[in-house]
N, C-alpha and C positions, 0 to 999 in steps of 0.2 A: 896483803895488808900488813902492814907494822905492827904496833900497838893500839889498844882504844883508850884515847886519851878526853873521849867526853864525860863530863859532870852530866849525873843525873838530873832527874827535879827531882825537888823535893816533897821526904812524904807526908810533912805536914805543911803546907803554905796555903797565901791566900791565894785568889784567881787567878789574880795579876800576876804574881811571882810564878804561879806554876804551870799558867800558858805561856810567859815570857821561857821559864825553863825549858818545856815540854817543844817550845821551835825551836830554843836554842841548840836540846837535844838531836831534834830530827837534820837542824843545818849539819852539826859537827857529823854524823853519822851521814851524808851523802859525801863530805868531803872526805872521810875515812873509806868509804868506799871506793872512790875514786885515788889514795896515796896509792906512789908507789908506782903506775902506771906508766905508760908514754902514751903521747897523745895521739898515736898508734893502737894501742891497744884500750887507749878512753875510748876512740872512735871505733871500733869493733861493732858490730849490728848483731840482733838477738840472732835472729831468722828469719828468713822473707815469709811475708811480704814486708816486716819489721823494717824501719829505719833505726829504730830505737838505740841509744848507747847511752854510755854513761857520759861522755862530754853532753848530748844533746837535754840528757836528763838536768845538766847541770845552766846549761842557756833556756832551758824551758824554765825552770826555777828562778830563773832571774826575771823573767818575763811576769811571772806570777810575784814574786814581791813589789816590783813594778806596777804592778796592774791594779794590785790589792793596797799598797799600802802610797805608793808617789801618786798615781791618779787615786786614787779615792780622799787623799786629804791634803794634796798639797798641788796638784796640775791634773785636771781632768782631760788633758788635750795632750798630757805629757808622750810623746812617742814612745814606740816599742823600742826592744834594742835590737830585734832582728828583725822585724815587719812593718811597713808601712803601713798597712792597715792589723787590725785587732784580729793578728793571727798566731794562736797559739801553737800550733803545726810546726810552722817555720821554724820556731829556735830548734824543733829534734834535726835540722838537718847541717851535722857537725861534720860533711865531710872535708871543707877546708878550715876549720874549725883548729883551734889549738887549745893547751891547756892553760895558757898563760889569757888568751883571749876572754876565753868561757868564765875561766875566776877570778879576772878582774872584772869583770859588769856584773857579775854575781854577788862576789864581795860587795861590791858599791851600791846594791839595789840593797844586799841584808846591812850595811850599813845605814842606810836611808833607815830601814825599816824599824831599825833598830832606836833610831835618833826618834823618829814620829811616836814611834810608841812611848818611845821614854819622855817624852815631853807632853804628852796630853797626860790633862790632871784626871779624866778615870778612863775605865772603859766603853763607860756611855757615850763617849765623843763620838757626833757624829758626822761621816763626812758621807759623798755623794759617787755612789758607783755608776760613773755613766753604760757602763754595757747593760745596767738591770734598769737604770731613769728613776731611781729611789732612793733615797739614805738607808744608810749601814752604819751598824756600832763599829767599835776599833776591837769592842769583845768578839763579832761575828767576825771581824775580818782578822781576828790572829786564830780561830777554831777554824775557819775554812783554811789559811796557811797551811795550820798543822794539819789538816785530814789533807791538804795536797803532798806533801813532806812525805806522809805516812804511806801513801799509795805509793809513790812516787820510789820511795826506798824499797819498798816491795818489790821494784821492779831492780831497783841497783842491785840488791843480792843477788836476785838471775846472772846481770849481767855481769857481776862481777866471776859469781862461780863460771862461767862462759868463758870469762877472760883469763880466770886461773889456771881452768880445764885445758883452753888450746895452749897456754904456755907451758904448762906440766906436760903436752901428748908428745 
């Protein structure tokens, strides 16, 4: 990795500004994970039975902004970007997979995500999760983001130290 070039949140704000920070933090920090690499070594697997990498970390994340934030307030019928049906599985499997493919539907889903949030007037907006058949706040669906972010990164450090380790052996 290069340098870290993410903005914290902040430690005094209101909700809004510091769950908006708090994804902001966790996107930059998966994409920091991922500098540097080829899509070679994005595509790298933990250990079997593992499919796991950090390209597939990174098409699964686009699937979940997708799923969280384009269907639940703006297309509930909206498609995957890697599944025909509502599977989240399928984007970890990046082996034809590139890195230019993975971050741009990535970029464009956290754009989306980006746009909806900032355009509803609170967090109480609510829109319609069809995989649960209920309404959801936009406060519940940027705290569930960020706890997938946060797992999620837990898993990129692995595989990054993985990816360091076989290039330094």
């Amino acid at each position: 990795m290069t340098s870290d070039h993410r903005t914290g949140p902040p430690s005094c704000g209101n909700e809004r500004e510091t769950l908006r920070a708090f994804l902001d933090y966790h996107r930059a920090t998966l994409a920091m994970k991922c500098e540097g690499l080829t899509d070679e070594e994005l595509r790298q697997q933990s250990m079997p039975p593992s499919t796991l990498s950090l390209l597939g970390l990174v098409r699964h994340m686009a699937e979940v902004e997708r799923a969280w934030f384009r269907r639940v307030f703006e297309d509930n019928d909206a498609p995957m970007v890697w599944s025909d049906e509502i599977d989240f599985q399928a984007a970890y499997d990046a082996s034809a997979s590139t890195r230019a493919e993975a971050f741009t539907a990535w970029e464009a889903e956290v754009a989306n995500s980006r746009r909806i949030e900032g355009q509803a007037q609170s967090l109480d907006l609510a829109g319609y999760q069809p995989r649960w058949g209920e309404e959801v706040s936009l406060r519940m669906v940027m705290v569930h983001v960020l706890l997938e972010y946060g797992r999620h990164n837990g898993h990129a450090d692995f595989l990054r130290e993985g990816v360091d380790g076989a290039v330094g052996a």
